[in-house]
C-alpha positions as CSV (number, residue, x, y, z in Angstrom):
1,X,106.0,100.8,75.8
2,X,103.6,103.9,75.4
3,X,100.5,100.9,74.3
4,X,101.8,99.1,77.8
5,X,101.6,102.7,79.7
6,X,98.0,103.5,78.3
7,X,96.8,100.1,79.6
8,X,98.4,99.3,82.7
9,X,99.7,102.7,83.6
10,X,99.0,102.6,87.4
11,X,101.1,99.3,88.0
12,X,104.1,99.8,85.8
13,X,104.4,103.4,87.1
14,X,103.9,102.1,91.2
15,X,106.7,99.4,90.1
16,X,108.9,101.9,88.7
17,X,108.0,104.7,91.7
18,X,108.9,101.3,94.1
19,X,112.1,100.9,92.4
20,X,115.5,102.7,93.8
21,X,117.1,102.0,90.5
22,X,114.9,105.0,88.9
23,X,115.5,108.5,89.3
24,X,112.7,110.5,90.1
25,X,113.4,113.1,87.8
26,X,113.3,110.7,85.3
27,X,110.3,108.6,86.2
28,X,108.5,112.2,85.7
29,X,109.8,112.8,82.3
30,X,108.7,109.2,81.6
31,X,105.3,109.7,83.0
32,X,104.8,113.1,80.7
33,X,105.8,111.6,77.8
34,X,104.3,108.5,77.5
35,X,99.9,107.9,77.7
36,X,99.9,107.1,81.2
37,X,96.3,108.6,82.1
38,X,97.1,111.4,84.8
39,X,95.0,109.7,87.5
40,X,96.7,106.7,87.4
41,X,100.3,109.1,87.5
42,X,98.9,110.6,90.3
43,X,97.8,107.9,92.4
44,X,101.2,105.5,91.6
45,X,103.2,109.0,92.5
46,X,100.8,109.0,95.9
47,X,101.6,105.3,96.7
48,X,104.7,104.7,95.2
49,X,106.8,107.7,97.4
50,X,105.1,106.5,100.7
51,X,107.7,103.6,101.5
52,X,110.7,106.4,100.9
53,X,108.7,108.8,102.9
54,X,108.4,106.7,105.9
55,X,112.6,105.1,105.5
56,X,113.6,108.5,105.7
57,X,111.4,109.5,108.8
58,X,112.9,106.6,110.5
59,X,116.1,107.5,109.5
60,X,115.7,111.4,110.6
61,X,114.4,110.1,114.1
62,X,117.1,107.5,114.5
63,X,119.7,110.4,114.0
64,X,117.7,112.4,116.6
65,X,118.1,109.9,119.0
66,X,122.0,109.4,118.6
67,X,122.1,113.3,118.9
68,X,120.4,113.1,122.1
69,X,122.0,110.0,123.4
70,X,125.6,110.5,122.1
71,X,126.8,108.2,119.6
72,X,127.3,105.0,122.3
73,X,124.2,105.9,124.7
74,X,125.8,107.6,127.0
75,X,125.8,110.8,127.1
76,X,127.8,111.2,130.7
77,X,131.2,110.6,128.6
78,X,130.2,113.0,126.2
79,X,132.6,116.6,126.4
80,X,129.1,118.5,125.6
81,X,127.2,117.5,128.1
């Protein structure tokens, strides 16, 4: 594993950054104990967190709208309004 990590360290760590199944407390242990060359930690950390980074955008503005909106759309039913 720690030959595999020294060779192809950027693509096993993007998989493993990709992966929801992983931790990312974990992933960083993995990554400081195995030969992974720190550049290619650094750029698979850069690349890998991106996809997250954007779902939970998307998430954070869809719940903005419903605030907004009210649950249904309408917010002229809504008691707060």
């Amino acid at each position: 594993v720690d030959r595999a990590f020294g060779t192809m360290g950027f693509r096993l760590f993007l998989l493993l950054r990709l992966s929801p199944a992983m931790p990312f407390n974990a992933l960083n242990y993995i990554g400081g104990i195995t030969a992974i060359n720190f550049k290619d930690y650094w750029w698979a950390t850069s690349v890998g967190v991106v996809p997250g980074l954007i779902w939970t955008i998307f998430v954070g503005a869809t719940f903005g709208t419903v605030d907004q909106r009210g649950v249904d759309g309408n917010k002229e039913f809504d008691e707060n309004a």
